[in-house]
N, C-alpha and C positions, 0 to 999 in steps of 0.2 A: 736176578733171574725171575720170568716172570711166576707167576704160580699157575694160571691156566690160560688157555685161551676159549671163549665160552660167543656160541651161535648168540643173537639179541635180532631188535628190531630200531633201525635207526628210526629217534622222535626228533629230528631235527625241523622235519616239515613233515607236511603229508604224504610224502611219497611212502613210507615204511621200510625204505630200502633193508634185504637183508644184508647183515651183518656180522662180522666176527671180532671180539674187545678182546686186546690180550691185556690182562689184570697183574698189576705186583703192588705186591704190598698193600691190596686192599682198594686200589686206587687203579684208574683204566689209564693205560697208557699209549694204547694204538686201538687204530680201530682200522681194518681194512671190509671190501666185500666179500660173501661169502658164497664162495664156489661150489659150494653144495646147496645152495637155496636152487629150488628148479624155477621161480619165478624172475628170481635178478643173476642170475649165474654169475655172480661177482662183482656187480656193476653195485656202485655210489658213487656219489658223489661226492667232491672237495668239502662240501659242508659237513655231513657224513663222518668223513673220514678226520675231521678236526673236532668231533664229542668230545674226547678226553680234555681238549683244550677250554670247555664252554664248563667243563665242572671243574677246573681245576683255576681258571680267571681270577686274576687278583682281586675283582671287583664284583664280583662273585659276593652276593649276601650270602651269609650263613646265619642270620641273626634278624629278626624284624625291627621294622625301625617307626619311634613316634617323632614326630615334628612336637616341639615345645612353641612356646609365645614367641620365642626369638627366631622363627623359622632353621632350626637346629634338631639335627636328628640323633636319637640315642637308643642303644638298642633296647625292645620289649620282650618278654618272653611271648611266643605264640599264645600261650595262653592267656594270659595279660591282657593282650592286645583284644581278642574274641572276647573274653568280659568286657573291656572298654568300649567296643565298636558295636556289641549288641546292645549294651545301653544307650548307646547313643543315637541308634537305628530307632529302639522302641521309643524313644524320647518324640523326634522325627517323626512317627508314624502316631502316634499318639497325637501331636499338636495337629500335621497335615497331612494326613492317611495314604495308606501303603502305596499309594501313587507316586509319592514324592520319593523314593527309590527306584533306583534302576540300574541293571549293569549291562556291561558289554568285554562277551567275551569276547578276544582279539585272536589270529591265527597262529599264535603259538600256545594257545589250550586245544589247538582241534587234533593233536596225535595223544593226546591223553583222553580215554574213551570217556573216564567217570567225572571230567571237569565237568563239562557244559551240562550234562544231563543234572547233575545234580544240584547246581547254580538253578538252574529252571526250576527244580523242582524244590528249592527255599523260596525261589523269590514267587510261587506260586501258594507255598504255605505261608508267607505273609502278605498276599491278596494284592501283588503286585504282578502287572502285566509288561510293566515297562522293561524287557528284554532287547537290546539293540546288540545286533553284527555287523560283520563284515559284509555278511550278503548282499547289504542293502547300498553298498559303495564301491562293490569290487567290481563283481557280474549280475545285476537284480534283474539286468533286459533277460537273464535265462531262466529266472523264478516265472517272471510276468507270460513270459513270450508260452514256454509250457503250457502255464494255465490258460491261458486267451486259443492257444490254437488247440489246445487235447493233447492227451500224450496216445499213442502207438502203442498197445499191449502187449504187443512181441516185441518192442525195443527196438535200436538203431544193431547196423551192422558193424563188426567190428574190422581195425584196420587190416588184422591178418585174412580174412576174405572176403574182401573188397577189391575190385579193381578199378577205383577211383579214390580222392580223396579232398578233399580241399580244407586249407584253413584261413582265417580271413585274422590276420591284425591277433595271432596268438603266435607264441615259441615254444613248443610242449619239448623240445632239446633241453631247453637251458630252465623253464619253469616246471619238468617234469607232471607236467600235468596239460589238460587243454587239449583233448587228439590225440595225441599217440597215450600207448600206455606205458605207466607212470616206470615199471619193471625194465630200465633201460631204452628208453624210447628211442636212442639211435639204431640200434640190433633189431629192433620192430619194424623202425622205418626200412633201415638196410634189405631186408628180408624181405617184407614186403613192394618193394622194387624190384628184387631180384625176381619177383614170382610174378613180375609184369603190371605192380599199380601207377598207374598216373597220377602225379600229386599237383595240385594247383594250389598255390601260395598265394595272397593278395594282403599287402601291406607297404607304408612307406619306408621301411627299414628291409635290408636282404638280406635278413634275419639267418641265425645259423641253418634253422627248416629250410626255408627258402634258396639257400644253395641249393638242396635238391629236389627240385621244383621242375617240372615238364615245362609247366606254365606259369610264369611269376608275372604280374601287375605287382606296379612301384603306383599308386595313386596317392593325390593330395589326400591327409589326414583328414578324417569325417565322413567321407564318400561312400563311407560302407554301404547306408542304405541305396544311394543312387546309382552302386556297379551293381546289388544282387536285384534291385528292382528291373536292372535293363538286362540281368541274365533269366530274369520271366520273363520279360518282354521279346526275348530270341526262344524259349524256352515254348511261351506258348503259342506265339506266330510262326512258327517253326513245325508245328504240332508234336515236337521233343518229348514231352510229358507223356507219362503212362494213363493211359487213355481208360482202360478196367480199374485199375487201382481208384483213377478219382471218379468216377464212376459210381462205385461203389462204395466206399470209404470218404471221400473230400466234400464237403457244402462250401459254395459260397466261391466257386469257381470265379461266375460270370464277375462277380462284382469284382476279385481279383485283378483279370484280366483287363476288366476298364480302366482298373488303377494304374496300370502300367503302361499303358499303351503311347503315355506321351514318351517314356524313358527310352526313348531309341538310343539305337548304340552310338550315332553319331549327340546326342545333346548327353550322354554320360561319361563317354569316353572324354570330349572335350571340357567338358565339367570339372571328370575327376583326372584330366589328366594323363591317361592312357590310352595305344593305339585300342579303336575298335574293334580290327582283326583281333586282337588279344582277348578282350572282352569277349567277343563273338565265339573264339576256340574253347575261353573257357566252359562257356554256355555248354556249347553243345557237346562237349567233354564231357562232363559230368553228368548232362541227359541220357546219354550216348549208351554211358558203360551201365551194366545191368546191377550192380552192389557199389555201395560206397557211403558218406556223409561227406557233408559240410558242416563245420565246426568254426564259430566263432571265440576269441578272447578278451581280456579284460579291455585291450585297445580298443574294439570297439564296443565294448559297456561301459568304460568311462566317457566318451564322446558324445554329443549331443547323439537323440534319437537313438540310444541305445537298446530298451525296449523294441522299437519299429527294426532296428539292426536283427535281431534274434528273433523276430519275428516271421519277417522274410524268410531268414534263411531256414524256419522250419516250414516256410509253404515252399520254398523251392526243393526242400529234400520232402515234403510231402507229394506234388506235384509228380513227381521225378521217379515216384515211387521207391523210394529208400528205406525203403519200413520192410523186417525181416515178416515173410510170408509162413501162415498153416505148414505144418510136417518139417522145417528147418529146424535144425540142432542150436540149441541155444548154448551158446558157448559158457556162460556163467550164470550156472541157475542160484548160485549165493551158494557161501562157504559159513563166513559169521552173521550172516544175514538170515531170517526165513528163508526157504526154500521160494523160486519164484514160480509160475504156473500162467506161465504169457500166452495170451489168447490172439488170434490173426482179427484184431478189432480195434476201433476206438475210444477211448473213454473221450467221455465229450469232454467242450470245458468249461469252466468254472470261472467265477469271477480272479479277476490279475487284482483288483484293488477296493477300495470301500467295504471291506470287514475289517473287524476289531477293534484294536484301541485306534484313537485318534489325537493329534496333538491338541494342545492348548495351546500352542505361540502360532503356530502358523495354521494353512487349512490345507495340512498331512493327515494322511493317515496312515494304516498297516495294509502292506500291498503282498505280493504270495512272495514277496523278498524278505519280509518282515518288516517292523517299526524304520521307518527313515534317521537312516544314523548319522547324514549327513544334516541332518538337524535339531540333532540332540543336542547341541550348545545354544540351539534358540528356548528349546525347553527348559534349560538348565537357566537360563538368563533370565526366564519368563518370571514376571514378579505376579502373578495371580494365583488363584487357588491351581492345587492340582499341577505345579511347577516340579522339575524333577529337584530335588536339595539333595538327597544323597547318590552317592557313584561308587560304584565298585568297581574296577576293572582287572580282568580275569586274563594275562597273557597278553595285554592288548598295549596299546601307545597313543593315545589319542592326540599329545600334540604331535605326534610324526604321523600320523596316521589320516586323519580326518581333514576332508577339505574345509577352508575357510581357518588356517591356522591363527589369524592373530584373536577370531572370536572365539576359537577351543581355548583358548589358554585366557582371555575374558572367562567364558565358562567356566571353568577348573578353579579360580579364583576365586571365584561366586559363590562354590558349593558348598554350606555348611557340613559336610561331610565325603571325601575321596579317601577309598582305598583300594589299593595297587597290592595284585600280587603278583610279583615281578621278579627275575632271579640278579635285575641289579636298579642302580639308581639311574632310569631312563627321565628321559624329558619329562612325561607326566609323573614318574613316581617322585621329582625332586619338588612336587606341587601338592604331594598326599601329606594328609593326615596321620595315616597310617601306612606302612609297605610290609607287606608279608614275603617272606622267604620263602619260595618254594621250594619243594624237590627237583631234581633234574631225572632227565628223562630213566638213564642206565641204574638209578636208585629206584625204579619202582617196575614194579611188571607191567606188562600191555601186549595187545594186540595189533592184528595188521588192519583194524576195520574202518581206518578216516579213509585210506584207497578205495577200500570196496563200499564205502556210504555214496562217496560221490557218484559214482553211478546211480544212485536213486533219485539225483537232482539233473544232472545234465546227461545230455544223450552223448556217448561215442567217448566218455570220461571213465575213471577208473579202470579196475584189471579186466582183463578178455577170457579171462579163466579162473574156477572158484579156488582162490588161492585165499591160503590162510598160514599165520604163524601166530604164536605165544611164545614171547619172552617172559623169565622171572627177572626179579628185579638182582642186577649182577652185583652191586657196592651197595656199602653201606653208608650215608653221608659224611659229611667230613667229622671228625671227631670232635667235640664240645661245641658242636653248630646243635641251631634249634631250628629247622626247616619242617614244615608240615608238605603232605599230598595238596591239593587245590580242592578235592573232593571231601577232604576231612576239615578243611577250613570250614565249609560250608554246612555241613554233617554236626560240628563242633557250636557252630553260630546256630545253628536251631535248635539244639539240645540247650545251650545257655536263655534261646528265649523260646522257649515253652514250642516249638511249632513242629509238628509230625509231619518229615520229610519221607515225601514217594518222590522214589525214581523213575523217570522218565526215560526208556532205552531209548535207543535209537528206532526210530519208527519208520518203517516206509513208506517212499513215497505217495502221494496217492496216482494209482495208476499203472503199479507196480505187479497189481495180483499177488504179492506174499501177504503174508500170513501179521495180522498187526498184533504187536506187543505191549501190552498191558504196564500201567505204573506197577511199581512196585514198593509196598509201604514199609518201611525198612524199621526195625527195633529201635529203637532212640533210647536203650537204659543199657543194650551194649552194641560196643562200636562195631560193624565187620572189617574184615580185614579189605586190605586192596584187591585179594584174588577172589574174596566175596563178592564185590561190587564188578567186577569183570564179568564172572560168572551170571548174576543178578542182570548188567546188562545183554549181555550176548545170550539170554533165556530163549528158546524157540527158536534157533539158529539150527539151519539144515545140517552142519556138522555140527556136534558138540562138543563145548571146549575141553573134555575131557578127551577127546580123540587127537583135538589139535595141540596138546600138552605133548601128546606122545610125540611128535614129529619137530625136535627142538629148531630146525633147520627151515623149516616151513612145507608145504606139501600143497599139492592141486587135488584137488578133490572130484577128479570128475565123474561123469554122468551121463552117457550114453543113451538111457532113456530120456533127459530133457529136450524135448521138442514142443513147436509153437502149436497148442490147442486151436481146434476149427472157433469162428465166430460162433457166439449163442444163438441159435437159428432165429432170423426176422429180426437182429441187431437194429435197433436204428440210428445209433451212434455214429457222429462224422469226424474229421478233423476241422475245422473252421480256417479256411483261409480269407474268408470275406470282412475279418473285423471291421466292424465300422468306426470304431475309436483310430486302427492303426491306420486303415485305407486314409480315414481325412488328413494325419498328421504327414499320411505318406505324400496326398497331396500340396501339403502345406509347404514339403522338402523341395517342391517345383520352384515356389516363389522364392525360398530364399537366394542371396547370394552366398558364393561359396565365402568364408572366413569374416561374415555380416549375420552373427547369430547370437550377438548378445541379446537375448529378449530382455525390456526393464530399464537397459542404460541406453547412454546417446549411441548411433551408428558407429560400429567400429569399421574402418577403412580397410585393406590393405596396404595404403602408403602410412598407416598411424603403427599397425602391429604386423608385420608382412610377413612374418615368423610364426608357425605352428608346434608349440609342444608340446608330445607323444610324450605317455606313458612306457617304460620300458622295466625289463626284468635283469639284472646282472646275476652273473653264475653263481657268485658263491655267498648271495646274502640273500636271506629270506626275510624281505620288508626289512625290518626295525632290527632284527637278529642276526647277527654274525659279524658286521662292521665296525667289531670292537677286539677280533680276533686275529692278528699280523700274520698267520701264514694263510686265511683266508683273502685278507686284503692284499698283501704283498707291497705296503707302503702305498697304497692311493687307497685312503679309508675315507675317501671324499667321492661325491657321485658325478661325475664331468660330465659337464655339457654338451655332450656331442653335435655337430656341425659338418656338415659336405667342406670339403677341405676350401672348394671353390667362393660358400661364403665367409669361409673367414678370410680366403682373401679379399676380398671384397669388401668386409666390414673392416681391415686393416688389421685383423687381429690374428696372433699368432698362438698355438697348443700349449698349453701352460697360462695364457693371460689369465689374470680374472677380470668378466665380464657383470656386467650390469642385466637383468632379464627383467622385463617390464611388464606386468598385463593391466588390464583399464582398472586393477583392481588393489594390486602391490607390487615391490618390486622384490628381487632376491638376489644373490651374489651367487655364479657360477665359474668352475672351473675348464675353461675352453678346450676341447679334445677334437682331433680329428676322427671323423668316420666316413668313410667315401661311401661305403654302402646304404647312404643315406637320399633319402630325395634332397633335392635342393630346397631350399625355403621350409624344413623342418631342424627344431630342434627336439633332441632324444635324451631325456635326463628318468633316470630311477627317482621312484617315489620312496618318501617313510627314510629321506637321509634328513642332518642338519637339526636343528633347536629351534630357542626361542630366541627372537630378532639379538637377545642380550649375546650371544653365539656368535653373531656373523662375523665378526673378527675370527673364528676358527674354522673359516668354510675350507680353507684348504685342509684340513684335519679331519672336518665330520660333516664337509656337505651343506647341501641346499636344501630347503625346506619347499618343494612345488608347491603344497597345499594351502601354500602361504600368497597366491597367485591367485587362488578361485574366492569367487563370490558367492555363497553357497546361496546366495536368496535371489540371483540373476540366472536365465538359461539353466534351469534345475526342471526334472522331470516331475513333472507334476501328479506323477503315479508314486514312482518309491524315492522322491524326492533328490533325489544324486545329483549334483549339479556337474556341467562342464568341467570334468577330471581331465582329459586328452584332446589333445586338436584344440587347443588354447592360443588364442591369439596373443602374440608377445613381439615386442621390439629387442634390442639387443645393442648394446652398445660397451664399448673400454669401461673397465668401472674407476 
């Protein structure tokens, strides 16, 4: 029988889905959605609804683990381990100073609010800057592109009143994020069709979104920049664009306008592959309709010109005037957030790259993405002063994760000190030092607030209304297991080396107009609890958590007084669409040829690699997480190669083969699948599957390793360093 059934917030990924656990015997047994949350009215997801399966996994630590001389692991007491690893840190920092540490939290610490905040603010009280994310490898063109063009003070419009919409090379259906919001994003789409939006879809996959699509473009992968430059180019020779808005608000028109004027719809369309007419309706679609956004996704921030991608598409929704105007109802002035106080103005902008730290192996630096993570293994390799030697990693997987696989796992190697806090023995954690056992999500309390942060970084992202939930933590961890929070790892390693740790909350954006929150210097001689440090973070949040305790279901908190504040009179703030860094590289996209952009190596052909591999999102795994759980998988825990049915015939090869996938850089073993809703001459495979090369014998089992493909030191953005992730030239052959 069970013994309750208790409201939570799924931490499976960032969406927060809410949620109902039914509990026996101490232990979650189901988990369904919950039809009383007003935000997700029942809706999760397959990931979701399979928690109970990710705490109860055979392979599930309960126990931290040290590697001995014979690369052999035996369990440590957490506590053990945090004496061990802080001596060994101070040792490290002592011979070659606090530089040579550094961690990287991965995306399965970003639903636990007090992870990352508090990792910062150790690795800040031992005089280390070296912080690397995701940001800087996923979507950084939307860090860069922000800061270079200014952000909008009253925010993007959201999709419920809108009556346009467009997304380019994203699936917010199946990646629950990206455009729609995150609270069932089919019910939002559905809805907002029925109320009359126009959606325009532009991608080489006919992605689930894309089914319902007004206007769908199948273009060659990489094109992004060259279809939204020639939707300016109709946009401003058309006179389309809101004529007061840039007027008033936009610099750096004229130079815009030069920039584009070679991209006619006939040299783009034939470029990227689609009718002009297409091209030409979406243009003027989007111009046309008076509310909407353009939303790009990670497909085109892994592809070359990623930055320049996110760029565009925030002068074309600038242009177009898509910026909510003076006296409009702001739909989410923040719930766990400050309250926001959005003015009908600009914040100009600020530099995208050239502050802070900078690397030693190559000539990176920190771009408004952060530290380039796509070249933390040249640091880590680096044998001169000031080299990274220790690694921490928080959630993360960096041999499944980081492009340039065989020199992540060179780096990992290398490191006189790696530890992994991980809830099993992944790729990288079979390479640690040390591996700490963490908690799982339903054993500790949290809130709803990685949905509602995201909106402080990207526009038309997280909730559309100031929703908020608190879960307490519903189980208690397995019985005679030793698993710690991620935050008291952290909290525990400063108090063993002398070091007073402030918390860092969640900060907003800049540009945001809320209200900025303060470190906070936490007692270090007694521990606080977890609903402390909840509390501690969520400080100066326009609800407070004591309000959102009471509502165990979750609750929308609206606000009928938030509307967008008039300009400070005599503003002289614009939005910058003239960048002269983006206009030259925009020109630069003239000269290339299409799938001839390895910059560094010899010219890559089409007849050498005639094959393009996209980046893609599968439903029920989150990166590196959940491809170890059989009624997620359902017996293909491998990532297939997807292919237009038309070239596997062509290449001779039948669904189920295993193929051979080549780029000018390595090669990898995939499993052949058909997908017709594919362009021809692309292949479609998930990232963050497969091992290290010693693996490939079990690709039918656990997948293909893509990152194993890229050269992280060719065709890399020489701002937040990411190199060519998607739209990778590759051949393809029987293996």
């Amino acid at each position: 029988m069970s013994e309750k059934i208790q409201p939570s917030i799924c931490r499976f990924c960032h969406a927060n889905c809410g949620i109902l656990v039914e509990i026996e015997d101490g232990r979650p047994i189901r988990v369904q959605g919950d039809p009383d949350n007003p935000a997700y009215a029942g809706f999760t997801c397959a990931k979701g609804r399979q928690l109970p399966k990710q705490h109860t996994h055979p392979e599930r630590l309960l126990h931290s683990q040290k590697r001995d001389e014979d690369h052999r692991y035996a369990d440590i007491s957490s506590q053990q381990a945090i004496d061990e690893i802080s001596q060994r840190i101070q040792a490290l920092v002592a011979e070659h100073g606090p530089r040579s540490v550094a961690i990287y939290p991965g995306t399965h610490s970003g639903p636990h609010p007090a992870s990352i905040p508090t990792a910062v603010g150790w690795m800040i009280g031992l005089g280390s800057r070296m912080v690397f994310t995701s940001s800087s490898i996923d979507q950084p063109g939307k860090h860069v592109a922000n800061a270079i063009h200014g952000r909008w003070l009253a925010g993007s419009y959201t999709l419920r009143e809108s009556d346009v919409w467009m997304l380019i090379g994203n699936n917010p259906i199946i990646s629950n994020s990206g455009g729609l919001p995150p609270s069932n994003p089919s019910r939002h789409l559905r809805e907002a069709k029925e109320k009359g939006l126009e959606l325009i879809v532009i991608d080489p996959r006919r992605t689930e979104v894309a089914r319902s699509a007004d206007i769908y473009l199948q273009p060659r992968a990489g094109e992004d920049p060259t279809l939204i430059a020639a939707m300016l180019h109709v946009v401003l020779r058309k006179g389309l664009y809101d004529h007061s808005f840039c007027m008033e608000h936009v610099a750096g028109f004229s130079q815009l306008e030069e920039a584009v004027a070679d991209y006619t719809l006939e040299y783009a369309a034939k470029r990227a592959g689609v009718r002009a007419s297409d091209l030409e309706a979406a243009a003027c679609t989007f111009a046309n309709r008076s509310k909407g956004c353009g939303v790009a996704g990670t497909g085109p921030n892994m592809a070359p010109h990623g930055n320049l991608t996110e760029y565009l598409l925030l002068c074309l929704n600038s242009v177009c005037g898509k910026w909510r105007r003076e006296g409009e109802a702001i739909p989410n002035p923040g719930a766990l957030l400050p309250r926001a106080t959005p003015k009908a103005q600009a914040l100009p902008p600020r530099p995208g790259w050239g502050r802070g730290e900078t690397l030693r192996s190559r000539d990176l630096g920190s771009s408004a993405a952060g530290l380039p993570t796509a070249a933390l293994a040249d640091e880590i390799l680096y044998g001169g002063d000031g080299g990274v030697r220790a690694l921490i990693c928080i959630g993360s997987n960096p041999v499944a994760a980081w492009p340039d696989q065989l020199k992540t796992l060179r780096a990992m190697e290398n490191l006189d000190l790696l530890v992994c806090l991980d809830i099993k023995m992944s790729a990288t954690a079979r390479l640690a030092d040390y591996v700490i056992a963490p908690t799982l999500s339903l054993e500790v309390p949290g809130v709803s607030v990685s949905s509602e942060a995201i909106e402080q970084t990207y526009i038309a992202h997280g909730y559309s209304e100031p929703y908020a939930q608190y879960t307490p933590a519903l189980v208690e961890p397995p019985a005679n297991s030793d698993v710690i929070e991620e935050w008291k790892f952290f909290y525990r390693l400063a108090q063993r080396m002398g070091i007073q740790l402030n918390l860092y909350p969640i900060r907003p954006e800049a540009g945001t107009l809320r209200e900025k929150r303060n470190p906070i210097e936490l007692d270090m001689s007694k521990e606080p609890t977890s609903d402390q440090m909840l509390e501690y973070l969520m400080n100066g949040s326009r609800i407070d958590l004591s309000e959102i305790r009471r509502h165990p279901h979750g609750k929308i908190y609206d606000d009928a007084t938030a509307r967008v504040e008039p300009a400070d009179p005599d503003c002289p703030d614009r939005l910058d669409v003239g960048n002269p860094d983006m206009l030259e590289e925009l020109e630069g996209v003239l000269e290339e040829v299409p799938n001839e952009r390895l910059r560094g190596e010899p010219e890559t052909t089409e007849e050498e690699f005639p094959f393009q591999l996209i980046s893609r999102r599968l439903p029920n795994v989150y990166n590196s997480s959940g491809r170890d759980i059989d009624k997620l998988t359902r017996g293909r825990t491998y990532n297939p190669a997807f292919l237009h049915p038309d070239d596997l015939r062509e290449l001779d090869i039948e669904a189920g083969d295993l193929i051979e996938i080549v780029s000018r850089h390595a090669s990898i073993l995939g499993v052949a699948e058909k997908a017709p809703e594919l362009r021809r001459g692309v292949l479609s495979m998930a990232h963050c599957f497969g091992d290290s090369p010693d693996h490939d014998n079990r690709t039918r089992e656990i997948g293909s390793n893509t990152g194993r493909l890229i050269n992280n030191e060719v065709d890399f953005d020489p701002h937040s360093g990411i190199p060519r992730m998607s739209a990778i030239p590759v051949a393809i052959r029987p293996a």
